[in-house]
C-alpha positions as CSV (number, residue, x, y, z in Angstrom):
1,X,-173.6,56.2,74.2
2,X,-175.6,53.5,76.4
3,X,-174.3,52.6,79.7
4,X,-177.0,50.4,80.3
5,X,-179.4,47.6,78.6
6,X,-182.4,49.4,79.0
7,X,-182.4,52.9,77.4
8,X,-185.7,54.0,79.0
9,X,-184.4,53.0,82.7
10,X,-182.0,54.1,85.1
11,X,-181.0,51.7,87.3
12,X,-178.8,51.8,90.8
13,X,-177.7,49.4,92.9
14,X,-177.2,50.5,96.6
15,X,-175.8,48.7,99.2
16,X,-177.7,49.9,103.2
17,X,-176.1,48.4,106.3
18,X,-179.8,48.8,107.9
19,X,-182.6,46.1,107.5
20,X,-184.6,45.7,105.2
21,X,-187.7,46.7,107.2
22,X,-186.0,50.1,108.1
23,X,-185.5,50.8,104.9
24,X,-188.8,49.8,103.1
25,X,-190.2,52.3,106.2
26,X,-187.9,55.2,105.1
27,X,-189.6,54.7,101.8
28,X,-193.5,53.9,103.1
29,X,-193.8,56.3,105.7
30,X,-194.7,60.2,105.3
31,X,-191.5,61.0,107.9
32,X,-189.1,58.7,106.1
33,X,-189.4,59.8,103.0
34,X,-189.2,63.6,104.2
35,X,-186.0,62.6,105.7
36,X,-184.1,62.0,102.1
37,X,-186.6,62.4,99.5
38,X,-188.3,65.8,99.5
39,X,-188.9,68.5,102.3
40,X,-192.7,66.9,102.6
41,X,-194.2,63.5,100.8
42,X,-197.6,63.0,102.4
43,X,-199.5,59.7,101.4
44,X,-202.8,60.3,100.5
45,X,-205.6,58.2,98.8
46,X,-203.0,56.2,97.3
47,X,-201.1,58.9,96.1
48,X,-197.6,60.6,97.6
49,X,-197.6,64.3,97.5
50,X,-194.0,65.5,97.2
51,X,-192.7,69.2,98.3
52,X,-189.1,69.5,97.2
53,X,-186.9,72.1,98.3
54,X,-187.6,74.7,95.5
55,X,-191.2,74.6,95.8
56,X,-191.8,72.4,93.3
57,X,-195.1,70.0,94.2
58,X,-196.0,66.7,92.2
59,X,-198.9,64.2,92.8
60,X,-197.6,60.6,92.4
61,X,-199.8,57.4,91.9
62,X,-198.3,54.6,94.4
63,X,-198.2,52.1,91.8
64,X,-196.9,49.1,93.5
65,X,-196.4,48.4,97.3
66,X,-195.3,45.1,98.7
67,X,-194.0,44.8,102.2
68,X,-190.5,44.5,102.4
69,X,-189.5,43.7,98.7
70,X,-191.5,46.8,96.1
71,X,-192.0,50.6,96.4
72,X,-193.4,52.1,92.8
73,X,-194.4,55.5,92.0
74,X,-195.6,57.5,89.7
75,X,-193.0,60.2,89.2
76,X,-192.1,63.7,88.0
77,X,-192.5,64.1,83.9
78,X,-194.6,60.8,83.7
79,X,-191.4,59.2,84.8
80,X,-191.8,55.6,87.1
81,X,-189.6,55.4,90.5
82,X,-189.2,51.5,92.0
83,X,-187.1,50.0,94.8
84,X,-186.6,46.5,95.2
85,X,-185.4,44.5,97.4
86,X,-182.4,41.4,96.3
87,X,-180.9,39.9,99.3
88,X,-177.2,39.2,98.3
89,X,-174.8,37.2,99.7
90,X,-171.6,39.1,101.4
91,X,-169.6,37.1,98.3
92,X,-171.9,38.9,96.0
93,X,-171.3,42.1,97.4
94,X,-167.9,42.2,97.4
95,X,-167.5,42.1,93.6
């Protein structure tokens, strides 16, 4: 059963009461992303390296960095992570 058009994606949309730049910096920064994302997530040489909880360590590629609007990384089992950025109306939202 398919939930969703694309079959090779999973796709979420989340809603943040924070701006935009707060969020993108949660997402850019070696603290921010510590803070939801993995116990550690250094940047380095254009590459985040995650710590997780168990122990488990993976290298990931930055594939795609645009201030305020794209995050993309290269992600556990060759897998691709992206955020983007759609600024909605409070109409929009409320659907």
């Amino acid at each position: 059963m398919c939930f969703q058009k694309d079959v090779d994606a999973i796709k979420w949309k989340v809603h943040f009461k924070s701006s935009r730049d707060k969020v993108f910096k949660m997402l850019i920064t070696d603290d921010g992303r510590a803070k939801f994302w993995a116990e550690s997530a250094v940047e380095t040489d254009g590459h985040v390296d995650f710590i997780f909880p168990n122990g488990t360590q993976w290298r990931g590629k930055i594939l795609e960095r645009i201030e305020n609007s794209v995050f993309s990384v290269k992600y556990i089992g060759d897998s691709k992570v992206t955020f983007f950025w759609k600024l909605m109306t409070m109409e929009q939202i409320s659907r």
